[in-house]
C-alpha positions, 0 to 999 in steps of 0.5 A: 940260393943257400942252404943250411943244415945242422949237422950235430955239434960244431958243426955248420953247413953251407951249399951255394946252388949250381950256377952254370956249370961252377959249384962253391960250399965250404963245410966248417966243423969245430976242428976247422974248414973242409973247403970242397969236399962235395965237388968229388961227387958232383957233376956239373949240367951241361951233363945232366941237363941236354942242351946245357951250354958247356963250359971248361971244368977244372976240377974232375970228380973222383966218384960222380954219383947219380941218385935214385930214391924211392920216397915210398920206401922206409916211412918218412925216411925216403923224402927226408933223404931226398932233401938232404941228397938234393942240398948237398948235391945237384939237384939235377943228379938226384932222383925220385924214383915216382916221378922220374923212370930210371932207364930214361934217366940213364939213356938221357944221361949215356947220350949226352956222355957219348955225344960229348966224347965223340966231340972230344970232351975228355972231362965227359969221358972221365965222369962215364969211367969213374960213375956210381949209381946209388938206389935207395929204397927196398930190394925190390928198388935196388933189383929194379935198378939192377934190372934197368942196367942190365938192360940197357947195355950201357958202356961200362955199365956203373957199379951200384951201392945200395941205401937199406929204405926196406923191411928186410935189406938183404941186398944192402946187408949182403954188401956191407950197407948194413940192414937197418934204415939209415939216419938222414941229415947231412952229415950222415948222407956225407958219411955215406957218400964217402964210403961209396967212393971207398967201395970196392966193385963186386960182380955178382950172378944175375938171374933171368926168370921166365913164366909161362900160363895161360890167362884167367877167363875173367879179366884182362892179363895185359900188362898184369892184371888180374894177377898182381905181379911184382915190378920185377915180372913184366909180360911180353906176348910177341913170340915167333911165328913157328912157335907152337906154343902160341896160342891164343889165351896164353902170356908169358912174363919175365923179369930178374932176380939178384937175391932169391926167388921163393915159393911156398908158405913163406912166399904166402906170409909176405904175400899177407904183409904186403896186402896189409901193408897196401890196404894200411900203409899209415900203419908201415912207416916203422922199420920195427913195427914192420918186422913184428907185423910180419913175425905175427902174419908168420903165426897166423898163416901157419907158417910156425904150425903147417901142420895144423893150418896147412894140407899137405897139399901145400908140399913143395912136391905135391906142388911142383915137378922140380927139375935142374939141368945137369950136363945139358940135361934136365934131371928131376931134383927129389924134394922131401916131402915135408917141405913147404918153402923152397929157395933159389938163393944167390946171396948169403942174405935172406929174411933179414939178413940170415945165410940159409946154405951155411957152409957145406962140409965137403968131408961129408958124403951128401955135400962133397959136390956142395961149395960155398955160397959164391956170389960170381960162380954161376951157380944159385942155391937152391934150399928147403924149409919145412916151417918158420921152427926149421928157419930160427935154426939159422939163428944157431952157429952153423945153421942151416936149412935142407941143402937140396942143390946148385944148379945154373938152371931150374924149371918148376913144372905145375899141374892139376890137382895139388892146389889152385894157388901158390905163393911166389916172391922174387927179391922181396917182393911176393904174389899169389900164383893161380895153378891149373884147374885143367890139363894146362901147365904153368911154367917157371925157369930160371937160367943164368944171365951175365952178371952186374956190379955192385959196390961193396964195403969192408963188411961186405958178407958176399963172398967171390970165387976170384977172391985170393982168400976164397978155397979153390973150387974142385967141381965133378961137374961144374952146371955153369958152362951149360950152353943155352939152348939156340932158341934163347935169343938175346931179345928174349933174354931181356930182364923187362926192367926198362920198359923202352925196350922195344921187342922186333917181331918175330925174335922171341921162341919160349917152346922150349918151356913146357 
């Protein structure tokens, strides 16, 4: 099977399909012929495909790629991209994220790696040493991803760069990826591929997030509903038998987050975009379009004027008990009133890319325990915003919101009385909150948990502790060697990302959250 595709002046393309387990192309442009330039990508089936038969490979691939492509993400974007990763790849190393789950893709794959290797296939080992995953689609595709490899414990789990498909990108923005959606013919995707095998890797913190409450009277909360959970949050309802806090009518949810968790009035105007976007998705195939829409939806949620809209019901601190753990101890963190949007950020991109912590100056009283935003130290940030005016601050040179702390650990504590809702979002993506209407308490805890690689390019804005030209770090007290307490077992400690894993009975004890 052949196929071409023009790639803009003097160029020509032809890829000859997969036949068993050898691949020829030849890429001609107007200053002559690039023979092979694809095979550094590529891998062959007898490794994608179990059952394959194999056969001797002269040529190891200096960057294989495994591809994951939301086509729902980025209008049209998505199934073009697709188009163009399966024509110039294998067919068999691209996937559509709708029809193929990612955990089952990489376990298949992984099996079939560590199958060959113990057969003494030395080719298999170098495609597993040198692997990367690309994802494109939303931040909430990329965390999905992030999830799932962090779940999965994979040996040498691969470094992963990420294609911008969302409204947003942060995650791709952070890294050097760039914020707008990408074009999507050959050559461009070529030009892609090529800069993922220039990347460099990056660790980055990952954040397990824990929610306890109790289910609503009407409806069913297994797995989600009523509730509209993100796909980062899963629930799980297996906990020990000398758990107190198992108790009939109560679920708990988990998941992960590697950008930020939020709450409040910005949390509710994503909330709002993304129910109008679901109930008219014709409308949201434009990047631009999209970024209005949401500018607009800031306006008339009030988010420019609270104080008009709002109660001061909706404070960040009539909300919530807000607690960070100091030292082994949990300590109440002291939320100024005017407050009505908080985040837990661990990357210095957030609402299209802006840095919310800045840079501390550490000659100042009030930030001499601050540090810059280190992507790799342990430590998120955590900042306040009192409306959308307070945000466009982060436009000017040295823009800032209200640096409230860093923390390893973070607990939000909701009672009766403020508010029978909140809005939260993780990574991108929002969800309407139910708050107690009796004396019950909901529960949100953040913790630290490992850390996962990305690729990173030269424009990569994220900056790592271990960088040479990063200041050195001088800590009173440094939150990221806090132990975590004995009930947090490892089963319980799974991001949820990977719905194959399977909890054993009697592993998981949440106590400890209320």
């Amino acid at each position: 099977m052949v196929a071409r595709g023009g790639m803009g002046s003097g160029f020509r393309f032809l890829v000859r399909r997969w036949c068993g387990s050898s691949l020829t192309f030849q890429i001609t442009m107007g200053d002559g012929s690039y023979e092979r330039a694809l095979r550094e990508f590529c891998i062959p089936d007898y490794i994608l495909v179990p059952g394959s038969e194999a056969r001797s490979v002269s040529h190891v691939p200096a960057c294989p790629v495994i591809v994951f492509i939301n086509t729902k993400s980025g209008g049209q974007l998505g199934g073009e991209l697709l188009a163009s990763y399966t024509t110039l790849l294998n067919k068999n190393q691209v996937f559509e994220l709708g029809k193929n789950a990612p955990d089952k893709v990489l376990q298949r794959l992984y099996a079939t790696l560590e199958m060959l290797k113990h057969n003494g296939d030395n080719f298999a080992a170098e495609i597993q040493n040198r692997l990367r995953i690309i994802v494109a689609g939303g931040d909430g595709t990329a965390s999905w991803l992030l999830g799932v490899v962090s779940d999965l414990k994979l040996p040498q789990p691969p470094p992963i760069a990420t294609v911008p498909l969302g409204t947003g990108n942060n995650l791709p923005f952070a890294f050097g990826w760039g914020k707008k959606n990408p074009t999507t013919d050959l050559q461009s995707v070529t030009s892609f591929l090529n800069d993922v095998k220039a990347a460099k890797e990056m660790k980055i913190d990952s954040w397990h997030i824990i929610m306890r409450m109790k289910a609503p009277k009407e409806g069913s909360c297994d797995p989600i509903a009523p509730l509209e959970l993100p796909h980062a949050m899963h629930a799980f309802h297996r906990v020990s038998s000398t758990d107190t806090l198992n108790l009939e009518g109560y679920h708990t949810y988990r998941g992960g987050f590697w950008n930020y968790f939020g709450m409040g009035m910005d949390a509710q105007v994503s909330y709002a975009f993304h129910s109008e976007r679901k109930l008219n998705p014709e409308k949201f195939k434009n990047q631009l379009y999209n970024q209005s829409a949401y500018l607009k939806l800031g306006c008339t949620q009030g988010w420019f004027f609270s104080s008009l809209f709002q109660s001061s019901s909706r404070n960040i601190a009539q909300l919530a008990k807000v607690k960070i753990m100091k030292k082994g101890h949990w300590e109440d963190l002291h939320i100024p009133r005017s407050i009505r949007s908080i985040v837990c950020l661990n990357l210095p991109s957030f609402s299209g890319g802006l840095n919310p912590w800045g840079t501390p100056n550490r000659k100042k009283s009030i930030y001499r325990d601050l540090t810059l935003p280190y992507v790799d130290d342990g430590l998120f940030e955590v900042v306040g915003f009192r409306d959308a005016w307070h945000g466009l601050v982060l436009l000017a040179p040295n823009g800032h919101g209200t640096r409230l702390a860093q923390a390893s650990r973070i607990r939000f504590e909701f009672h009766k009385g403020a508010a029978d809702c909140t809005f939260m979002r993780i990574d991108g993506e929002p969800w309407k909150q139910p708050l107690p209407k009796d004396d019950d308490t909901v529960v949100v805890e953040i913790s630290h948990h490992g850390q996962v690689s990305m690729l990173a390019t030269p424009l990569c804005r994220s900056k790592s502790m271990h960088d040479p030209s990063s200041p050195t770090i001088d800590r009173e007290e440094d939150d990221s060697s806090d132990e975590e307490p004995p009930e947090d077992s490892e089963e319980r400690r799974k991001f949820g990302a990977a719905d194959t894993f399977k909890y054993p009975e009697g592993s998981i004890d949440i106590a400890h959250i209320s």
